[in-house]
N, C-alpha and C positions, 0 to 999 in steps of 0.2 A: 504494500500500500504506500501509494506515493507521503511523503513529508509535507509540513506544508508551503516551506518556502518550493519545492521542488513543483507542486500545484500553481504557484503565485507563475513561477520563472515560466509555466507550459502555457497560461493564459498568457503573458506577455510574449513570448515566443509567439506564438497563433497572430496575434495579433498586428505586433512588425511585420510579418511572413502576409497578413493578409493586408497590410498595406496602410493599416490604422494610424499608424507612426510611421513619419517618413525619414527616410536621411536627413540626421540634419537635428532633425526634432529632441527638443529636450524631454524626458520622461519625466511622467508626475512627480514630486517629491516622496520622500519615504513618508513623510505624515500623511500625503494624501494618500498612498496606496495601501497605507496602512488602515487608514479608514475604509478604504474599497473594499479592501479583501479582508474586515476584519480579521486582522492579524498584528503580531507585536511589529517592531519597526527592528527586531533580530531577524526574524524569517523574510523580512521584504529586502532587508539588507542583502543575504546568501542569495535570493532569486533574482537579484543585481548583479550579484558575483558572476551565477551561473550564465546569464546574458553575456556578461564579460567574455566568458572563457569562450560560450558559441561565436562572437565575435561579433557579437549586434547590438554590443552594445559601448560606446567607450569614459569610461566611468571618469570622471575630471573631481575637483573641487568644486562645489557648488552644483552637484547633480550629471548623471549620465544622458549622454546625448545617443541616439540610434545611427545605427554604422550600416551604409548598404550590405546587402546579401553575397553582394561578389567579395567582400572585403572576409566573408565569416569564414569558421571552421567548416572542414568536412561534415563535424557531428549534424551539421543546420539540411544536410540532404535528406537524412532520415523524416527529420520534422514539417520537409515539402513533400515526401512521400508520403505523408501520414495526415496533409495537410484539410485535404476533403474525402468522399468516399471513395473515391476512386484515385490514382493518383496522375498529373498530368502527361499524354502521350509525350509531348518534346523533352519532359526529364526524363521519363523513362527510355528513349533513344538513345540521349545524350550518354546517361548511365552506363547501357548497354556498347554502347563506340567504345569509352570508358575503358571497361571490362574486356572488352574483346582485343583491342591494343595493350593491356596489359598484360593475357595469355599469350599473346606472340611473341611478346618480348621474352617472357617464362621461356615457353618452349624453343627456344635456339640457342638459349643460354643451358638450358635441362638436357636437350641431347646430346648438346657437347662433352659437358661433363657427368650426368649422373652414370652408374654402376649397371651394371646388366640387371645386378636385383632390382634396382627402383627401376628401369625400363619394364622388369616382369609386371607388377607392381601396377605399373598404369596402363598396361597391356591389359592384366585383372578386370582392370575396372571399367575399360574401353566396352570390352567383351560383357563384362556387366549390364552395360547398356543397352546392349542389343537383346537384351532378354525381353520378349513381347512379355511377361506376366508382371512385369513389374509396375506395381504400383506407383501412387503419385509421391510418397513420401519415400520411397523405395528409390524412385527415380532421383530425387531431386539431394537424397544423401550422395549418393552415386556419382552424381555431375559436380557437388561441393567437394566430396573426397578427390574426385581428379584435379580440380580446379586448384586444390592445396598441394595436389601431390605434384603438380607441375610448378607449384610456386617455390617449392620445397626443393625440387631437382635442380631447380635454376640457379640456387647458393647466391640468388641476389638479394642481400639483408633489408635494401631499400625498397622493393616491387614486392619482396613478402608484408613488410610492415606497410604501406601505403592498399595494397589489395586486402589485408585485415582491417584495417581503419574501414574501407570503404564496403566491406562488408556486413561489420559489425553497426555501420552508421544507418544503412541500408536495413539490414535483417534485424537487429536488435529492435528496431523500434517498431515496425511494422512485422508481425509474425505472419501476416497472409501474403506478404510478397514474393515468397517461393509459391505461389500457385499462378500469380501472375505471371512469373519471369521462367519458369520451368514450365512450359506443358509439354504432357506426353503427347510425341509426335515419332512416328516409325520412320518418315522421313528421314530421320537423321542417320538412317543407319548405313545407307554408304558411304556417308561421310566417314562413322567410327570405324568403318572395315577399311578403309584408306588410311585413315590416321593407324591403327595399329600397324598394317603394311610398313608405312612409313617409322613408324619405331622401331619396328626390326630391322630395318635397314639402317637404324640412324642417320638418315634423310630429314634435318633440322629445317630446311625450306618446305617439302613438302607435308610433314607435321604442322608447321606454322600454315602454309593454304588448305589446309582441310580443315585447322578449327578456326579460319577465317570465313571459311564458307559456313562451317556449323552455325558459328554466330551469328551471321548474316541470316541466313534461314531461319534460328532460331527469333531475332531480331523481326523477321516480318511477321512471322505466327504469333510473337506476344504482341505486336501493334497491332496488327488487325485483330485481334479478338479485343483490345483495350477500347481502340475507338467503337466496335461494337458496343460494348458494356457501355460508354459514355454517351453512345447514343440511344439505347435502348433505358438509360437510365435520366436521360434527358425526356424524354419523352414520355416516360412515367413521371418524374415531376410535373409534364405541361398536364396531364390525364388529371392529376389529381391539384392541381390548380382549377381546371377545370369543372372539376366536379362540383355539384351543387351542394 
């Protein structure tokens, strides 16, 4: 159960995110927010901090002013994925580019150097995938464990810890977004019998265009099912606007 400065910082978060306070903007005082949210002027203090640390906030003497979105942390993506029901198609893209330039870079640095074992390894798991009975949560450990174990072969300390930040910023906050960003699609599975191919040859360009391709395929099946849902759910809003 969230604290309650940690409550105060997610309503102020929401709020910069949806545009309430703009760059620039000085935020209420702690007596007024303290009156807002009755709460003491300790907990409105720490939900000032927390702003801080996301980056939206920049705390001076004489009260904190709001800091655009481009200036914040990583952590502030979770909080636009998490922002309405649905989350928006062009972050989800962008996310997706993101990610998919990050496992490339993994995998040419992993086949060079990782061990026959860790090559077996993500061979495993390759092959894992192509199991038609696997489930959705089946599936989508599957694609995480590769995704680590490619980050892991790669022995680059910096694209391991920048791809957990952006995982944990991502997944951590938002627990439905592996069914978004993971759907089960058999499509994918010439890709993973090309990519295993290419592991046993330790062929680092051809491992890098085939999870190039994956994510690209994977990239069009979760936008088009996205803009579906946002439109099938736009329109269920108008229905029931509508309604008498």
């Amino acid at each position: 159960m969230p604290t309650r400065h940690e409550e105060i910082a997610e309503t102020l978060t929401e709020e910069i995110l949806r545009g309430r306070y703009q760059p620039g903007d000085r935020l209420p005082s702690e007596r007024d927010l303290s009156a807002r949210f009755d709460a003491s002027r300790g907990a409105v203090r720490e939900a000032i901090k927390k702003l801080e640390q996301l980056g939206l906030a920049d705390v001076q003497p004489g009260g904190a002013r709001v800091m655009a979105v481009e200036d914040s942390s990583l952590e502030v993506l979770g909080h636009l994925m998490s922002l309405n029901d649905l989350p928006d198609v062009e972050l989800v893209e962008q996310m997706m580019e993101v990610m998919g330039a990050l496992m490339s870079v993994a995998v040419r640095g992993a086949v060079a150097r990782a061990s026959d074992q860790e090559i077996a390894q993500a061979q495993t798991l390759i092959r894992r995938l192509q199991n038609a009975d696997l489930d959705q949560q089946a599936l989508v450990d599957t694609r995480l464990q590769l995704f680590r174990q490619f980050m892991r072969m790669s022995g680059n300390l910096v694209l391991i810890l920048i791809s957990r930040s952006l995982h944990i910023s991502v997944f951590g906050k938002n627990p439905n977004a592996n069914d978004i960003l993971h759907p089960i699609s058999r499509d994918h599975d010439t890709y993973l019998q090309q990519m295993d191919q290419a592991l046993e040859n330790r062929d680092a360009e051809a491992v890098a265009a085939t999870i190039k391709a994956s994510f690209e395929l994977n990239r069009d099946i979760v936008l088009a099912a996205l803009r579906d849902a946002h439109a099938a759910n736009g329109q269920a809003n108008g229905e029931r606007r509508a309604a008498p």
